[in-house]
N, C-alpha and C positions, 0 to 999 in steps of 0.2 A: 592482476596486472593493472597496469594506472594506462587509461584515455585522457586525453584532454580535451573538449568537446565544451563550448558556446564559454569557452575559454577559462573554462577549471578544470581543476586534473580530476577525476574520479577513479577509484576503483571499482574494477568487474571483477567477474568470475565468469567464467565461460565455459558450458561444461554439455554433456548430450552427446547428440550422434549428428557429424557434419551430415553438411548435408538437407538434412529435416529439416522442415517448417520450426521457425522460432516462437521462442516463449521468454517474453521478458518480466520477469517480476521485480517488483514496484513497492518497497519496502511503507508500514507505518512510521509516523513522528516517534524520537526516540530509540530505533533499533538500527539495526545494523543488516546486513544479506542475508548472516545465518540465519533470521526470519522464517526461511524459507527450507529449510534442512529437512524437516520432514517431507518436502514436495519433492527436491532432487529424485529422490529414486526411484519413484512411479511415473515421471515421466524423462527420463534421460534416454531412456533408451528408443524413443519415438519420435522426440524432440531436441534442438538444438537451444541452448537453454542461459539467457544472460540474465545474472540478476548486478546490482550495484545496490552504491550506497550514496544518498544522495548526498547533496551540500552538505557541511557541516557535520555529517554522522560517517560512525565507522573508517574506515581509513580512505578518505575522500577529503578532498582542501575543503576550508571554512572561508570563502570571498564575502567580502563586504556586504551586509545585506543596503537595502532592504529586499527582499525576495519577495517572487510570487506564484501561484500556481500555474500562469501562464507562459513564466519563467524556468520551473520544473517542467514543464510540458517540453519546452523548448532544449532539456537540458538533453531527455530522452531521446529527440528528435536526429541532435546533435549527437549524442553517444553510436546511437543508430549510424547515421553517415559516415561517422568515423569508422566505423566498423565492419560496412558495407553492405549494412543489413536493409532492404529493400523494403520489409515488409514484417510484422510479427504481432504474433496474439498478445498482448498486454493484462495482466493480473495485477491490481494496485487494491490495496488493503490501508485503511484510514486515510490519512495526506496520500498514499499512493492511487485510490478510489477517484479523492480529488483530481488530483493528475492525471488520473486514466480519462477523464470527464474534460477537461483540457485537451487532450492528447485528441480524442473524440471530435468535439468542436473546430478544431482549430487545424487537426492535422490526419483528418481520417482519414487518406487514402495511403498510410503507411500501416495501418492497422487489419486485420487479418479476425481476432475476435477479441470483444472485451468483458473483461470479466471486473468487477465492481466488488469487493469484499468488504464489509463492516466500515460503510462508509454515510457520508452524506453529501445533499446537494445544497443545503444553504446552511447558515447559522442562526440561533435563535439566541436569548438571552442565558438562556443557563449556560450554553454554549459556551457563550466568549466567556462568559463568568468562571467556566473552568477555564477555558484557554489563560487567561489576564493573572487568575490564582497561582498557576501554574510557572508563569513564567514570571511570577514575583520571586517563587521558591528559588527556581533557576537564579534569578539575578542575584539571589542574597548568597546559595549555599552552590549554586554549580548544578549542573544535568544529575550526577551522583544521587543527590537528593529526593531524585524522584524514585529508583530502582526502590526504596520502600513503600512508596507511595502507589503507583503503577499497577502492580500486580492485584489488587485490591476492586482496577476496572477491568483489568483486562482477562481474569477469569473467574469462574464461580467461585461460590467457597467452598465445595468440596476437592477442586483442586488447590486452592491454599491451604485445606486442608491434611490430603490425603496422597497430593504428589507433587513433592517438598524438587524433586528435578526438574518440571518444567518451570514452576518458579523461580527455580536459582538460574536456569536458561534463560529466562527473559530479564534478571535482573542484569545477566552477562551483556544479554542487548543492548541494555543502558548507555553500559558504560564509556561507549568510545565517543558517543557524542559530545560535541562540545558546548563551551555555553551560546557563544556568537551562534553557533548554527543553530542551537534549540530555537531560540527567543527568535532568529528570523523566521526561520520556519515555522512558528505557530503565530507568528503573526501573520504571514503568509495565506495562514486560514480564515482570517477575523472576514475578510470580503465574501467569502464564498459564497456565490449568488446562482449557481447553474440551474436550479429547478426549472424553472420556467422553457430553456432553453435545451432542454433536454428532449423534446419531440424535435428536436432538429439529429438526434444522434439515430441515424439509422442503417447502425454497424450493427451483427449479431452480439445481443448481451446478455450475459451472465452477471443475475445481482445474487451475492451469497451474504445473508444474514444472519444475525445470533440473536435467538432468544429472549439472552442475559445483556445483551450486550449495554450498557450504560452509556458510551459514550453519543456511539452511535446506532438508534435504536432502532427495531428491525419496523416498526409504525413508517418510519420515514424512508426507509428502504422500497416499503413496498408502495407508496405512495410517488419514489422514483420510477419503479417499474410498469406503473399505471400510466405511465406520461411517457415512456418509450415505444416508439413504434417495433423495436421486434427483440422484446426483455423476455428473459427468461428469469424466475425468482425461487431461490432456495432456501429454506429458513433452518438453520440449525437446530435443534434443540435438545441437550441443555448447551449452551456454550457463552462463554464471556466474550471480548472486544477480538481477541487473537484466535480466533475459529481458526486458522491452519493451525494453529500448534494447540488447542485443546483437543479437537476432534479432528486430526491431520487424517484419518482412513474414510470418514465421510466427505470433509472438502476434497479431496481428494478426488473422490468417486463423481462428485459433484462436477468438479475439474473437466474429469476423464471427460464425463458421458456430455458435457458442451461442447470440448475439443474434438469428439468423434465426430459429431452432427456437422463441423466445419469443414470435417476435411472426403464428406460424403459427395 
């Protein structure tokens, strides 16, 4: 279904048991809801469950950037209101992580628990150096370009080598993006400054990190959770950048047993 909220149209999905305590998931740069497919079923039936797709990706408008993370916070906030949703535990996974950190800051008394997946809290040089790489490829050859590219961080090589389905699913993620919306949105990342300001978030949090992860490395993960007053940290291992959809029965589990602790 399409919302329109801080004045783009988005689509949801909205799925669970009315009713229940909500759970919004919070898609990375480059994919789309399905993101999320493996998590549907272990908690639909517990939980009232929106995911979306943000600006620019998946079947959601592409509005003019330039875009920010304080922007995406605010999109959430807005999806929320329109929706009539008072309150919900927040799961964001890379750009979603960021914006759960946003979301944190700026808007915590609408948050219930947060969860931080394969993400970071500032940028360093290699950093933008992928981000800038990245969105040259975009601007010369289109979002399409990446789905070769991509799978390469986002899991180990025994899975590009050994289970050829979840790679051709995340290349499927790629594809709906647009260009306008990549190239805003990963500049959207270049500022990313919250470390510092992260003892200010003292919402319950779940940080879940990978191993393998390249982009975002689990050193920096746990060096977020050092600086949150009431972090909880899970380190996958083995897993590349997309830990739900490598090792979906362990986040998962991971999920479960944080969501249980909130609703004691």
């Amino acid at each position: 279904m399409d919302v329109v909220a801080n004045g783009v149209r988005f689509n949801v999905e909205i799925e669970g048991a009315e009713g229940a305590p909500w759970l919004t998931f919070c898609n990375s740069l480059n994919t789309s809801l399905p993101l999320w497919d493996d998590q549907i079923p272990a908690f639909a039936d517990r939980y009232h469950i929106l995911r979306y797709d943000r600006r620019g990706h998946g079947k959601s408008a592409t509005p003019p950037g330039p875009y920010s993370l304080e922007g995406f916070a605010d999109d959430v906030v807005a999806i929320w209101d329109a929706l009539g949703i008072a309150r919900s535990h927040f799961i964001g996974l890379s750009i979603g992580g960021m914006t759960g950190q946003a979301i944190a800051i700026n808007h915590a008394g609408r948050v219930n628990g947060l969860v931080l997946a394969c993400t970071r809290a500032e940028t360093d040089e290699t950093f933008r150096a992928f981000a800038h790489k990245h969105v040259s490829i975009v601007e010369a050859d289109g979002p399409v370009a990446l789905s070769q590219i991509m799978p390469e961080r986002w899991f180990t090589p025994d899975v590009q080598r050994d289970r050829p389905e979840v790679i051709a699913r995340a290349k499927d993620l790629t594809r709906a993006t647009t260009r306008d919306g990549y190239i805003a949105c990963a500049r959207a990342m270049l500022p990313l400054n919250y470390l510092e300001r992260l003892r200010e978030v003292t919402l319950p949090t779940l940080l879940i990190a990978a191993a393998q992860d390249i982009g975002t490395p689990a050193a920096g993960m746990r060096e977020m959770a050092r600086r949150m007053p009431h972090a909880e940290y899970v380190e996958i291992d083995p897993s590349g950048h997309l830990a739900n959809m490598q090792q979906p029965a362990v986040f998962n589990g991971a999920l479960a047993a944080f969501l249980d602790k909130q609703s004691r």
